[in-house]
C-alpha positions, 0 to 999 in steps of 0.5 A: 485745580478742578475738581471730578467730585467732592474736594480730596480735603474734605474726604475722610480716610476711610472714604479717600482710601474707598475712593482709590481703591474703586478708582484702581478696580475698575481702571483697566475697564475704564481704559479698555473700554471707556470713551476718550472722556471717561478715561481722562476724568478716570485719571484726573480723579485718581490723581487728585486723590492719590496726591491728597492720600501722599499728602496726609500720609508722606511717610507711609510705609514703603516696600522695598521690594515694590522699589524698582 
């Protein structure tokens, strides 16, 4: 896998969960407004993070009304 950054494994929480949450606040700019490589490096990143985060956290604490 090639990483966009710094390794997901070797990222603290706080720093994986800071990371996801600025990923998720500025996609919708990104889509709007980034070009075509910005936006693909935008996904490639999110999903390295976001798999490292389920990884760490398989049984993290589920919604059911999120369940669709």
């Amino acid at each position: 896998m090639t990483t966009m950054g710094i390794d997901p494994q070797q990222l603290t929480d706080e720093v994986l969960l800071r990371e996801l949450r600025h990923l998720h606040a500025t996609r919708t700019e990104t889509f709007l407004h980034g070009p075509d490589d910005a936006l693909a490096n935008h996904t490639t990143r999110t999903g390295e993070l976001e798999a490292e985060y389920l990884r760490r956290h398989p049984q993290r604490e589920i919604d059911p009304g999120r369940l669709r």
